[in-house]
C-alpha positions, 0 to 999 in steps of 0.5 A, a space after each residue: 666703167 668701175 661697175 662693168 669691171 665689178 660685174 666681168 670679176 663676179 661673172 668671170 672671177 679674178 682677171 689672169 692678165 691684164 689684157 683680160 680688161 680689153 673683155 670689158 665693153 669701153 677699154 679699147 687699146 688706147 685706154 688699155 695702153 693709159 691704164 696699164 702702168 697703173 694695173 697690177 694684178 
C-alpha cells in the first residue's frame, strides 16, 4: 500500500486533500474512514 501511495505522489505530486487517497487502488472508504484521523497533509 506504502509503494502505491509513493508511485500516485510521483505520478500525480502532493495529495491536496485527503480524500485524494480514495484515487489509490485498496483505499476504499472503510479504510479511508480507519486512516483519517491519522492523516495530516
Amino acid at each position: 500500500m506504502a509503494q502505491r501511495i509513493l508511485d500516485y505522489r510521483k505520478k500525480n505530486g502532493n495529495f491536496k486533500r485527503i480524500q485524494d487517497l480514495m484515487k489509490i487502488k485498496g483505499i476504499g472508504e472503510k479504510v479511508f474512514a480507519k486512516l483519517q484521523p491519522l492523516i495530516t497533509i
